[in-house]
N, C-alpha and C positions, 0 to 999 in steps of 0.2 A: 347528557350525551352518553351514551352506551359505546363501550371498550370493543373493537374489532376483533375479532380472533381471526384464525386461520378458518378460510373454506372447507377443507376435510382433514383429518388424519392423515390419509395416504400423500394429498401434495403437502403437506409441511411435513410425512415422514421424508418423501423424495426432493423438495428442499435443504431441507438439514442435511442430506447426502454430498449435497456440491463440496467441488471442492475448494477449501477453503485454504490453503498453503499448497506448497509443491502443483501449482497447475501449470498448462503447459506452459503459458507463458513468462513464469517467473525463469521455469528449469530452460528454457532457452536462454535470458537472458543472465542466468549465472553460470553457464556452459561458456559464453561469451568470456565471462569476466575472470574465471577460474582460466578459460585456454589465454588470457593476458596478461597471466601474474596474478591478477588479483588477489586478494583475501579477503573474507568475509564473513560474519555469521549471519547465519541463520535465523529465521523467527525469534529474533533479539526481542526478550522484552523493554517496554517502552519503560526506562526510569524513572520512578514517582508516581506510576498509571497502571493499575490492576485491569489484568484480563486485556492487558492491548502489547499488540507486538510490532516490529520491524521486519519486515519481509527481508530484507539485505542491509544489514549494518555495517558499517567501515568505523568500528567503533573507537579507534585510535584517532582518527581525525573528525568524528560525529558524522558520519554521514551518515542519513536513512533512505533508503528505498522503497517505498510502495508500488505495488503494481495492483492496481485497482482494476476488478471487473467491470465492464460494463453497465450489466445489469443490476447489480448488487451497490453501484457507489454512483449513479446516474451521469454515467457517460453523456455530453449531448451529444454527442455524433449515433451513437447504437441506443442506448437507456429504451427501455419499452414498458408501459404502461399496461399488467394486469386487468384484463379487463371483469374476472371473475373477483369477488371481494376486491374491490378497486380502492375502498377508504382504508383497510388496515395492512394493504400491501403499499400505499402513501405514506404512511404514519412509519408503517418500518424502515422503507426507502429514504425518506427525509431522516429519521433517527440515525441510519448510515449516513448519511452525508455531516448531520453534526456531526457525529465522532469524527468522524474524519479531520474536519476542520480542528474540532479542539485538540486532535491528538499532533497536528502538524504544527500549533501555534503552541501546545507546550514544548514541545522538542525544539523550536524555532527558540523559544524564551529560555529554554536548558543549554542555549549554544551549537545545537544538531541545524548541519542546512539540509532538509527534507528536500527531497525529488518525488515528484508522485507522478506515475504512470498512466497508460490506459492500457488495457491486455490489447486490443488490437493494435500497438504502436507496433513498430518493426524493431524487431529484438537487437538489430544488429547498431539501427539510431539510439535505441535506448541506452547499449551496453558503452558506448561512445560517450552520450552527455554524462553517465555517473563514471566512465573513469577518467574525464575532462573536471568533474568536479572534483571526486576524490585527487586529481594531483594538482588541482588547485589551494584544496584547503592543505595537502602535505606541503606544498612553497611555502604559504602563506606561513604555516606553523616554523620551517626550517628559517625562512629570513626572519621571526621573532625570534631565535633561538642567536641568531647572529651577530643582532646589534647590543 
């Protein structure tokens, strides 16, 4: 079986253009989190894992944030199907979703509780559940600290 490539030049030049950190819907929902107190960094890299990051880390209590495209990590709600070169825009799409997976199940097995997103959720539910989690895991930490 013969390796797919990209259809032309020009779409995997204007591919690789996406953006791929700071898109609108992370910077909304850390506008959220920054106007609640929060803190956070930034494209944390992932511990033990070359070339993978954390979109929003709360790295004093592990938490990780993903805010997954659509397109790029196959939403099933939006995810849409390339219909020009269909086999090796497959093979890339499925290769994002491993990563995905393995990168959530080593930080899960590092003690990180991963939250993974969709960009079209609403910034204002998402910015909610991760700082429902984050002061969850800060209790959980302060009543080990107690007994």
């Amino acid at each position: 079986m013969s390796e797919a490539v990209p259809s032309s030049p020009a779409v995997s030049a204007r591919m690789s253009r996406q953006a791929s950190k700071d898109t609108a819907a992370e910077l909304a929902v850390r506008r959220l989190l920054h106007a609640a107190g929060l803190r956070y960094r930034v494209e944390f890299p992932v511990p033990g894992m070359v070339r993978r990051r954390i979109d929003v880390a709360f790295t004093s209590v592990k938490v990780a944030v993903m805010i997954d495209g659509c397109f790029w990590h196959g939403c099933p709600e939006h995810a849409t199907q390339p219909k020009a070169n269909a086999e090796w825009w497959r093979q890339k799409l499925d290769r994002n979703m491993a990563r995905d997976r393995e990168t959530t199940e080593h930080l899960t097995a590092s003690g990180w509780e991963v939250l993974r997103f969709w960009e079209h959720e609403a910034p204002e539910e998402v910015a909610l559940r991760i700082a429902a989690a984050v002061e969850r895991r800060r209790a959980s930490t302060r009543g080990g600290e107690d007994r």
